[in-house]
mmCIF file as gemmi writes it, N, C-alpha and C atoms, coordinates in Angstrom:
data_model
loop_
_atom_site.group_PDB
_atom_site.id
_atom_site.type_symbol
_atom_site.label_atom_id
_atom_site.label_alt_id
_atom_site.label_comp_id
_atom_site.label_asym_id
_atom_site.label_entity_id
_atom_site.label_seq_id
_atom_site.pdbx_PDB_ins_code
_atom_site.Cartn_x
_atom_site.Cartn_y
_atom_site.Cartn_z
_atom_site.occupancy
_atom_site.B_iso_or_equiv
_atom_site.pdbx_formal_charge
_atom_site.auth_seq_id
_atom_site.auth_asym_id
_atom_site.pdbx_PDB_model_num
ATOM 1 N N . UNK Axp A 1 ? 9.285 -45.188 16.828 1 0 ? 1 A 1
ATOM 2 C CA . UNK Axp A 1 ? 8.453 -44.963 17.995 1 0 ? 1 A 1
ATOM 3 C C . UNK Axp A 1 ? 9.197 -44.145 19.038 1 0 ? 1 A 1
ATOM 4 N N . UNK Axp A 2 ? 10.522 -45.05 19.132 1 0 ? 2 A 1
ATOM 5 C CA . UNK Axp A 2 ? 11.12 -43.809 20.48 1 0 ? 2 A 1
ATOM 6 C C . UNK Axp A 2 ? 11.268 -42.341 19.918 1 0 ? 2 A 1
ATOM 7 N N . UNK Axp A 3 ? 11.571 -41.721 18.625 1 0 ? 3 A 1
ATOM 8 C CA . UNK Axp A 3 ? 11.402 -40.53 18.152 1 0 ? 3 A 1
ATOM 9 C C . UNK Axp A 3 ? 10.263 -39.416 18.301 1 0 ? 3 A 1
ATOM 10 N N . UNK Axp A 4 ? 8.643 -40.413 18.472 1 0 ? 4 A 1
ATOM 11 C CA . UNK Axp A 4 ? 7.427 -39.619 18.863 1 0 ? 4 A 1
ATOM 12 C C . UNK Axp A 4 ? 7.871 -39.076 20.369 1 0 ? 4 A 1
ATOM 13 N N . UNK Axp A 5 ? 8.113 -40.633 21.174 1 0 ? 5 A 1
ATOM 14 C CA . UNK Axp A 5 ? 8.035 -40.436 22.591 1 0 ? 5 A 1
ATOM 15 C C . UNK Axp A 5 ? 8.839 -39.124 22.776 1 0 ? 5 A 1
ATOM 16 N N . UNK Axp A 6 ? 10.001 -38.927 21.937 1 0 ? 6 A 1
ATOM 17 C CA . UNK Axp A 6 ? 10.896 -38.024 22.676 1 0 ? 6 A 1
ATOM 18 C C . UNK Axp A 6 ? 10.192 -36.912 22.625 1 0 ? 6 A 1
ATOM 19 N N . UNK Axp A 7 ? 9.886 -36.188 20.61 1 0 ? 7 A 1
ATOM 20 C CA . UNK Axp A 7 ? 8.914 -35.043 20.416 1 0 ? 7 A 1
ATOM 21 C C . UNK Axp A 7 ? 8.413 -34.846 21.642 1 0 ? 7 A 1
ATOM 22 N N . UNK Axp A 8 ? 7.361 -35.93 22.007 1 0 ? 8 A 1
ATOM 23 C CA . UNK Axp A 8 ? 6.602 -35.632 23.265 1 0 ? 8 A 1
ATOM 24 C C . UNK Axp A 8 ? 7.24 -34.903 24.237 1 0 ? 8 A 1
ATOM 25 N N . UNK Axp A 9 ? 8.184 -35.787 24.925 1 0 ? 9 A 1
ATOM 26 C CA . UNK Axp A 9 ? 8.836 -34.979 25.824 1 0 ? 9 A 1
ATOM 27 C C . UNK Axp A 9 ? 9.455 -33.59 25.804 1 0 ? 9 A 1
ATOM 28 N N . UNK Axp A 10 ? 10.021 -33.605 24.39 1 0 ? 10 A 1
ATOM 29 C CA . UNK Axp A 10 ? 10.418 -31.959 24.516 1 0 ? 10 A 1
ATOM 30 C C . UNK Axp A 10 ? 9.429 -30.44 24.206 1 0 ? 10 A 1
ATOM 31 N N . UNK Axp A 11 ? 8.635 -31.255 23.54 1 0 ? 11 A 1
ATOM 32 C CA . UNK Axp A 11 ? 7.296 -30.263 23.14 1 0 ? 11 A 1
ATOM 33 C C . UNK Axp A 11 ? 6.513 -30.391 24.478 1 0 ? 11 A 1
ATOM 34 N N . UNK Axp A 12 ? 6.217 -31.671 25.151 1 0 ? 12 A 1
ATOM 35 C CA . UNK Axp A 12 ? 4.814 -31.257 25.835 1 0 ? 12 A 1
ATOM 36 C C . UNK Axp A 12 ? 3.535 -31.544 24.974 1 0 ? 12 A 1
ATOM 37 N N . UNK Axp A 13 ? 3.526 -31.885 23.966 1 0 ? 13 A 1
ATOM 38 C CA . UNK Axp A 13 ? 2.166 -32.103 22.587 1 0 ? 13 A 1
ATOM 39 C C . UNK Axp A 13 ? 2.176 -33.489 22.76 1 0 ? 13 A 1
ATOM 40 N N . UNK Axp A 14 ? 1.233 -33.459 23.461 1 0 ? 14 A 1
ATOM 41 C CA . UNK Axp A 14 ? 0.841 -35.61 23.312 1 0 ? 14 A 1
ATOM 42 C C . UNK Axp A 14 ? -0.137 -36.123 22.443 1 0 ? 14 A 1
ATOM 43 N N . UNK Axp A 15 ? 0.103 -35.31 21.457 1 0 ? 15 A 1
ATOM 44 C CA . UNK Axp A 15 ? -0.91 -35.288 20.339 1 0 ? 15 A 1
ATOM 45 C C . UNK Axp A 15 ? -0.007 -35.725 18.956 1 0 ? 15 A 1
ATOM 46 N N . UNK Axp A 16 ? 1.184 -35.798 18.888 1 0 ? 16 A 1
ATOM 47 C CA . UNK Axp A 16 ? 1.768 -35.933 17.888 1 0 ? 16 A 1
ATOM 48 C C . UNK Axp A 16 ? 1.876 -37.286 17.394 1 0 ? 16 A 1
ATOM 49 N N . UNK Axp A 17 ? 1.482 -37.986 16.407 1 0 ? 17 A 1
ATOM 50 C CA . UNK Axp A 17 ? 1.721 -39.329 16.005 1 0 ? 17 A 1
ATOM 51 C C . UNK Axp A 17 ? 2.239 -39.463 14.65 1 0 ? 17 A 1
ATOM 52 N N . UNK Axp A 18 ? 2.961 -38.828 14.117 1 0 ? 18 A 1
ATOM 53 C CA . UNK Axp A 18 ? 3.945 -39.105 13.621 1 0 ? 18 A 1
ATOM 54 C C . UNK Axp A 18 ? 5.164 -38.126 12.915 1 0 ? 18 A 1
ATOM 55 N N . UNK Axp A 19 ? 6.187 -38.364 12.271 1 0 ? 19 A 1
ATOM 56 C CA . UNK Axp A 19 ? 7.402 -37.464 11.863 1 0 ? 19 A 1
ATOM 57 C C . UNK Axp A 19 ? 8.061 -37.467 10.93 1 0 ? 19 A 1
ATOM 58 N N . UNK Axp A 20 ? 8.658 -36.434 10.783 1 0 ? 20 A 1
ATOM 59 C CA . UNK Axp A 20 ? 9.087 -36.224 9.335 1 0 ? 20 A 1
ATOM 60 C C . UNK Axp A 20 ? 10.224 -35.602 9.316 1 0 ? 20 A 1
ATOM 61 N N . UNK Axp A 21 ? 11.567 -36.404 8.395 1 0 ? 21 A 1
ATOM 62 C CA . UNK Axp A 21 ? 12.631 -35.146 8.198 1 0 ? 21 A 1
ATOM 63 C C . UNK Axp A 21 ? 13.428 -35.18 7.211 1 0 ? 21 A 1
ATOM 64 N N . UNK Axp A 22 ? 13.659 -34.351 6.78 1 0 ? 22 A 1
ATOM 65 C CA . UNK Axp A 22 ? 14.496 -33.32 5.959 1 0 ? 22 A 1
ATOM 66 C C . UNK Axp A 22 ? 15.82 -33.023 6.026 1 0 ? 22 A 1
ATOM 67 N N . UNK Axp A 23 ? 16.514 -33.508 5.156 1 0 ? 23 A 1
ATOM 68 C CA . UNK Axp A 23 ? 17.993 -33.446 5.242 1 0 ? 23 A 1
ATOM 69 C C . UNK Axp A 23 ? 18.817 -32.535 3.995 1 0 ? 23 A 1
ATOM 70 N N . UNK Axp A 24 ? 19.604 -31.793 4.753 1 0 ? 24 A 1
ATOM 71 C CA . UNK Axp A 24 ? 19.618 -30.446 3.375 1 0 ? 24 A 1
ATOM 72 C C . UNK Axp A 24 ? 21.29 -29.792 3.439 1 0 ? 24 A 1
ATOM 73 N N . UNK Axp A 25 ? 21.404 -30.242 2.639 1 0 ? 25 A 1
ATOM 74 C CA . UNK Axp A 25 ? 22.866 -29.548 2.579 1 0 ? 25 A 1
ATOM 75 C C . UNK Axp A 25 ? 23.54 -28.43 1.961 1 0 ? 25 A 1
ATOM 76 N N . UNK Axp A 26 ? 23.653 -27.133 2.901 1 0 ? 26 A 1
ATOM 77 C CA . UNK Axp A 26 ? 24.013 -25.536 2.596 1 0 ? 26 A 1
ATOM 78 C C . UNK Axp A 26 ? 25.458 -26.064 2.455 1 0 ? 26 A 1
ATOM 79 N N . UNK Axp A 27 ? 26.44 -25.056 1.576 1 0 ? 27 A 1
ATOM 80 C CA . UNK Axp A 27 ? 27.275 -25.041 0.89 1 0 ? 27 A 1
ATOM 81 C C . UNK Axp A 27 ? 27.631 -23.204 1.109 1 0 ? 27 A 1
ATOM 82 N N . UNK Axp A 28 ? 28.823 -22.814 1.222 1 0 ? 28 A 1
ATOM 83 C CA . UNK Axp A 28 ? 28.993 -21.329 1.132 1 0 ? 28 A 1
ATOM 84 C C . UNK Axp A 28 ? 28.39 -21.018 -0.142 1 0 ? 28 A 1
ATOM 85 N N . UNK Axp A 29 ? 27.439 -19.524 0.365 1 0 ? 29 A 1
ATOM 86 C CA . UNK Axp A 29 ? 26.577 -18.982 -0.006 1 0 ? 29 A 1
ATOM 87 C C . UNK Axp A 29 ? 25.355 -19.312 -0.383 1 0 ? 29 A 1
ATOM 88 N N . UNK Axp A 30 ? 25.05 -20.438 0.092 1 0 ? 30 A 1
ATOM 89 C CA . UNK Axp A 30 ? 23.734 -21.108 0.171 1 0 ? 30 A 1
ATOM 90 C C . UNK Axp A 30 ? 22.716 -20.158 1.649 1 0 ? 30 A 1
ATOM 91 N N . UNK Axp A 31 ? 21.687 -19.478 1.159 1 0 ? 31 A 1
ATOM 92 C CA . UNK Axp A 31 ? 20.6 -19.647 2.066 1 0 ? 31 A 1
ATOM 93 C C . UNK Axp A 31 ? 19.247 -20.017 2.366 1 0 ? 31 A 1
ATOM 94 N N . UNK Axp A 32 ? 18.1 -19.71 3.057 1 0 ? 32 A 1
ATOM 95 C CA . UNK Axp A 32 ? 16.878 -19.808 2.963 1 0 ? 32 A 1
ATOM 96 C C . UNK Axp A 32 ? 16.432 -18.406 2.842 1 0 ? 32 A 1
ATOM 97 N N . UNK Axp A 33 ? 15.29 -18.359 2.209 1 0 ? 33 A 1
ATOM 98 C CA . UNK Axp A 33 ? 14.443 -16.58 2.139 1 0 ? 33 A 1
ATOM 99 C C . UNK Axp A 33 ? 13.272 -17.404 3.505 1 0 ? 33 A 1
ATOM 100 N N . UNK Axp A 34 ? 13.253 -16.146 3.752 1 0 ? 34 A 1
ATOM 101 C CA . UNK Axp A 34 ? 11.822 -15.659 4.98 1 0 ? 34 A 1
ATOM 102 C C . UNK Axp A 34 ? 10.581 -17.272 4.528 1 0 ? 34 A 1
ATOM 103 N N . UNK Axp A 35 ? 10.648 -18.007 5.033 1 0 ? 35 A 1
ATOM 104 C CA . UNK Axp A 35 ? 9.207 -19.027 4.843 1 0 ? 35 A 1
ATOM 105 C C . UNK Axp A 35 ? 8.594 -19.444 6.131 1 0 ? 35 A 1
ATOM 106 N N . UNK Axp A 36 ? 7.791 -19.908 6.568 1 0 ? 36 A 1
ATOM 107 C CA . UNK Axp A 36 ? 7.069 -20.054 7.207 1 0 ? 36 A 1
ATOM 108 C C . UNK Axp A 36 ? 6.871 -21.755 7.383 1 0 ? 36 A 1
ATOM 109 N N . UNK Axp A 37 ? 6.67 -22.689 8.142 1 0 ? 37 A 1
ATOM 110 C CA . UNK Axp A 37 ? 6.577 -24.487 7.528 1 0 ? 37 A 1
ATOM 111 C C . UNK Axp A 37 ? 5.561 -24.713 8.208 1 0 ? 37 A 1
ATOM 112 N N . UNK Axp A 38 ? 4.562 -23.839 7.914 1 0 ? 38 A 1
ATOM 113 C CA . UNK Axp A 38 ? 3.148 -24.357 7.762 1 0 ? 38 A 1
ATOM 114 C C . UNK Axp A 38 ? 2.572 -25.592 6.684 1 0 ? 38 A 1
ATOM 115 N N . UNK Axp A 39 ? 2.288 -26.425 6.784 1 0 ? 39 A 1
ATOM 116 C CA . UNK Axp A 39 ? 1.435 -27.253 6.054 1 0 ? 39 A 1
ATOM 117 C C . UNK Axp A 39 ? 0.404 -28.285 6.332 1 0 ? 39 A 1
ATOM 118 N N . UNK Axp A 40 ? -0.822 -27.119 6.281 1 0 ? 40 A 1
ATOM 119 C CA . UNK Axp A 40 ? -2.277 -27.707 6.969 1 0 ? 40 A 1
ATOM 120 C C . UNK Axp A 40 ? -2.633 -28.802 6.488 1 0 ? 40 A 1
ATOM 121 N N . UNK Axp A 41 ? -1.976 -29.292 4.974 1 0 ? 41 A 1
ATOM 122 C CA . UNK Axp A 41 ? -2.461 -31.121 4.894 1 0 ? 41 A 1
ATOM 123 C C . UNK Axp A 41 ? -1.61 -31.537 5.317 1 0 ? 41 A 1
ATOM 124 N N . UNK Axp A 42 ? -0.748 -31.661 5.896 1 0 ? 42 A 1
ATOM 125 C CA . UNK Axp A 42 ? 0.238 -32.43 6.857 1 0 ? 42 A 1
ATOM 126 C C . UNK Axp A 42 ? -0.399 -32.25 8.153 1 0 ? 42 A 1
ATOM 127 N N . UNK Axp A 43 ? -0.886 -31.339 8.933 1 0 ? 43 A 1
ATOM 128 C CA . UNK Axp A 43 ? -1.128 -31.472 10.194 1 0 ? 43 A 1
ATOM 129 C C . UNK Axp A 43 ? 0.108 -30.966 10.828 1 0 ? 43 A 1
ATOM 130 N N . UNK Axp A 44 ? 1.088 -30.303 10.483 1 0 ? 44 A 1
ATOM 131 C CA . UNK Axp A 44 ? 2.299 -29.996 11.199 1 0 ? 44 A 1
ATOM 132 C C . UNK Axp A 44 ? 2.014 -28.909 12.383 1 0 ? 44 A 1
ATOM 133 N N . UNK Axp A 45 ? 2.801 -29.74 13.42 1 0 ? 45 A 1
ATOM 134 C CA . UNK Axp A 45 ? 2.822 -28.437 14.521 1 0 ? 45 A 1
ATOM 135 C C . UNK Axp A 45 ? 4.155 -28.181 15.201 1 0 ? 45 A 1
ATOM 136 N N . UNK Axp A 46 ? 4.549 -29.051 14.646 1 0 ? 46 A 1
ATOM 137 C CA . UNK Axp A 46 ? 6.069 -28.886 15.341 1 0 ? 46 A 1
ATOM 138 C C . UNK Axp A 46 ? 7.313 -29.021 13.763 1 0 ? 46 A 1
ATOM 139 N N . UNK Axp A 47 ? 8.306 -28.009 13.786 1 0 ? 47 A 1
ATOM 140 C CA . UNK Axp A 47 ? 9.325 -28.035 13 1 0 ? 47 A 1
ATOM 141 C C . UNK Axp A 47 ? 10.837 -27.764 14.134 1 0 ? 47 A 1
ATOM 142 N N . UNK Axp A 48 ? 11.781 -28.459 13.555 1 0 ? 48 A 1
ATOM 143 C CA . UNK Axp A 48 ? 13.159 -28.152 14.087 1 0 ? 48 A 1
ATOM 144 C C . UNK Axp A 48 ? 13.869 -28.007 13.062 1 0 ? 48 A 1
ATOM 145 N N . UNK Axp A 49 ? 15.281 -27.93 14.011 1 0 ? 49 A 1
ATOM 146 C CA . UNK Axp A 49 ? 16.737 -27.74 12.572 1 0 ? 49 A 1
ATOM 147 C C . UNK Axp A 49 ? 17.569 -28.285 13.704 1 0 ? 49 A 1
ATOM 148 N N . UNK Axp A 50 ? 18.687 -28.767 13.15 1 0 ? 50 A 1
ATOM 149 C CA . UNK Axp A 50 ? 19.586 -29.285 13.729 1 0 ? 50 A 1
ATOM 150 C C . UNK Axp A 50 ? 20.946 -29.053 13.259 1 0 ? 50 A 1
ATOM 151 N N . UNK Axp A 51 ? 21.902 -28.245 13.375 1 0 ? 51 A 1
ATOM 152 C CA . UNK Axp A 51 ? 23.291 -28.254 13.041 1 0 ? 51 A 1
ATOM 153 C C . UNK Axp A 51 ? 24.162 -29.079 13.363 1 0 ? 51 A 1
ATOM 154 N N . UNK Axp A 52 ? 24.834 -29.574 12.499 1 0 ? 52 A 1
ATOM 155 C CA . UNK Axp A 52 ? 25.588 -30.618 12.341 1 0 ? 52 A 1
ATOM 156 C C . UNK Axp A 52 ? 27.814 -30.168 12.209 1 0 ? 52 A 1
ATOM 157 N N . UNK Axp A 53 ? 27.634 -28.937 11.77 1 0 ? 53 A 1
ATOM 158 C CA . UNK Axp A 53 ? 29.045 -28.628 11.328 1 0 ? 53 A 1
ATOM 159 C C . UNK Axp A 53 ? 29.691 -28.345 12.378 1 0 ? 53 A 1
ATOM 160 N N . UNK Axp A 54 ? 30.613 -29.269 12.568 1 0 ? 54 A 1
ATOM 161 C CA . UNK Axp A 54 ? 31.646 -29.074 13.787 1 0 ? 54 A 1
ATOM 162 C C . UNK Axp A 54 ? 32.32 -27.798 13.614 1 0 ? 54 A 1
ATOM 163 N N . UNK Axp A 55 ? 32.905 -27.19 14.818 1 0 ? 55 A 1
ATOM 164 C CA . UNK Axp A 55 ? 33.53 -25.927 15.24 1 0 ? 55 A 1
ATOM 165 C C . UNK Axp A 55 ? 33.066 -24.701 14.278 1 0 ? 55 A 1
ATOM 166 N N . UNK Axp A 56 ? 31.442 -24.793 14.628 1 0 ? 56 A 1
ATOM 167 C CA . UNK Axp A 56 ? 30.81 -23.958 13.779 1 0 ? 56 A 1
ATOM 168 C C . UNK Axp A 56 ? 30.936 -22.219 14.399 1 0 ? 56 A 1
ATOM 169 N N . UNK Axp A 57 ? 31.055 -21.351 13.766 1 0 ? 57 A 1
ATOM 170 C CA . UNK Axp A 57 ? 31.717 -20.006 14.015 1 0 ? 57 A 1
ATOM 171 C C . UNK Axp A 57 ? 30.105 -18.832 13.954 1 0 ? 57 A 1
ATOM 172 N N . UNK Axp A 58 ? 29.486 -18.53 14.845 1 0 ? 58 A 1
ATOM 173 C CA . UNK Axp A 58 ? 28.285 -17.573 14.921 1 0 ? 58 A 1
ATOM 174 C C . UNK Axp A 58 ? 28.273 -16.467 13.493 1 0 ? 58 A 1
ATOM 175 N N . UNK Axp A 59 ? 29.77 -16.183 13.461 1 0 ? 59 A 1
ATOM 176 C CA . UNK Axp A 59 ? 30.036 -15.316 12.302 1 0 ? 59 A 1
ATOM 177 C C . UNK Axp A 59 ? 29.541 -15.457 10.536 1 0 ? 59 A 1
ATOM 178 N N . UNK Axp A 60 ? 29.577 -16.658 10.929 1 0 ? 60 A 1
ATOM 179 C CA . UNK Axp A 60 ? 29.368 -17.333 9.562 1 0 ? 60 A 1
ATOM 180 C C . UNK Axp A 60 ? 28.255 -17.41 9.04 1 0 ? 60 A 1
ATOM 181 N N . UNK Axp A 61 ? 27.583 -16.83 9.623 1 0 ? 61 A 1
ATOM 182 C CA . UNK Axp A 61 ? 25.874 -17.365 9.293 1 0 ? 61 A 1
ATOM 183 C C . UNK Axp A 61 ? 25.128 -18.347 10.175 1 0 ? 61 A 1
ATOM 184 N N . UNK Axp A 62 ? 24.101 -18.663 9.388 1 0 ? 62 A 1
ATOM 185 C CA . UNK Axp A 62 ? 23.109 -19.702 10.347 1 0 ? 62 A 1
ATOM 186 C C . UNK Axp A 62 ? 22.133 -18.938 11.224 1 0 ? 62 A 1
ATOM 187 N N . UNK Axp A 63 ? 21.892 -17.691 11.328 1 0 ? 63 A 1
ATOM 188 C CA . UNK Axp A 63 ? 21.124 -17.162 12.034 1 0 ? 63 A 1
ATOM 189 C C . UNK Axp A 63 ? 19.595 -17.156 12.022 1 0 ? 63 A 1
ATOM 190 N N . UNK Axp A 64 ? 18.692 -17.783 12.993 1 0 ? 64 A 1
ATOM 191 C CA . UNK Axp A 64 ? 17.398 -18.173 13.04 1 0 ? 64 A 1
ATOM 192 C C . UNK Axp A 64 ? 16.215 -17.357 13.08 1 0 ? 64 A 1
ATOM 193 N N . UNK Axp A 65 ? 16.035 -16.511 12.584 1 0 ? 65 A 1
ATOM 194 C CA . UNK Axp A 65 ? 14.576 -15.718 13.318 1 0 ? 65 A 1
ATOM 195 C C . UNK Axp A 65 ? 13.094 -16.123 13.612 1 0 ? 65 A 1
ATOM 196 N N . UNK Axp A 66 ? 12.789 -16.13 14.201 1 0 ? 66 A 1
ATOM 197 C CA . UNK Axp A 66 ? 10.967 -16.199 14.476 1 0 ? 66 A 1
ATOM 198 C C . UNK Axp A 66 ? 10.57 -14.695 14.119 1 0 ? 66 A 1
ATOM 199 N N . UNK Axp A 67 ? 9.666 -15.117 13.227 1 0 ? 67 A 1
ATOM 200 C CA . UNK Axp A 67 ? 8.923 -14.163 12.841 1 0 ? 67 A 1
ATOM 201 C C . UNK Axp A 67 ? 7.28 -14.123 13.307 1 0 ? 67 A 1
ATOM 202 N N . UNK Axp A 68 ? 6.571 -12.658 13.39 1 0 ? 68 A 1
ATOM 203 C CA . UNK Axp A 68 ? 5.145 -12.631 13.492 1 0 ? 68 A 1
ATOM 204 C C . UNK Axp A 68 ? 4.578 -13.043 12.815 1 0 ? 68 A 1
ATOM 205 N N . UNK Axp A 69 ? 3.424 -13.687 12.588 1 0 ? 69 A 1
ATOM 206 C CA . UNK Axp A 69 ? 2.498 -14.396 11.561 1 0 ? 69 A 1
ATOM 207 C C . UNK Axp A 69 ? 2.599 -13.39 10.192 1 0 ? 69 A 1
ATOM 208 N N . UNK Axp A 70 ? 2.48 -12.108 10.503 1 0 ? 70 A 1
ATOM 209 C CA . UNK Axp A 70 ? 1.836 -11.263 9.296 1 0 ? 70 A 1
ATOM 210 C C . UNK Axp A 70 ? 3.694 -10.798 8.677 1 0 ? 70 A 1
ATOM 211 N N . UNK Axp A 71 ? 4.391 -11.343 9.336 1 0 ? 71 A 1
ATOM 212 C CA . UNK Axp A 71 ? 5.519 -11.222 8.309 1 0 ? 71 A 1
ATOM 213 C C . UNK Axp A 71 ? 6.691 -9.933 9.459 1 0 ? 71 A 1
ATOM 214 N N . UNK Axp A 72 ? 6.05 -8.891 10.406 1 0 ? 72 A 1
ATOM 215 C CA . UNK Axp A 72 ? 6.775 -8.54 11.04 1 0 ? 72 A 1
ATOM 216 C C . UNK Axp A 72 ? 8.237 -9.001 11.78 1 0 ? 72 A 1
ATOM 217 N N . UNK Axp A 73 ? 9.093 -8.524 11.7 1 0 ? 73 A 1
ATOM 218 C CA . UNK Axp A 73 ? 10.153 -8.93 13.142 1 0 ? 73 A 1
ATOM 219 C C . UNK Axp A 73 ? 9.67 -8.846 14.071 1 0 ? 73 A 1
């Protein structure tokens, strides 16, 4: 329950009732391709990520993009 409340607070969506997560472990040379985390039978409107690796280096990777719906930068 305190996990919705927070969503709430940081989104602003007082619509959210419930959550989901995903725990995933990259390894050098591990990445993701271009996806999108849409999933209309879930009802999802909110996705995060969370880094975890101490004295993590910008150089290294991890870089996030938002992309346009139709696939543009």
């Amino acid at each position: 329950m305190f996990a919705l409340i927070l969503f709430d607070e940081i989104t602003g969506n007082e619509n959210v009732i419930s959550a989901s997560v995903q725990v995933t472990r990259y390894i050098s040379g591990n990445f993701l391709t271009r996806h999108n985390d849409v999933l209309p039978s879930e009802g999802r409107a909110i996705a995060y990520v969370f880094g975890f690796t101490p004295n993590w280096h910008p150089d290294w990777g991890g870089l996030l993009h938002f992309l346009m719906l139709k696939g543009d930068d």
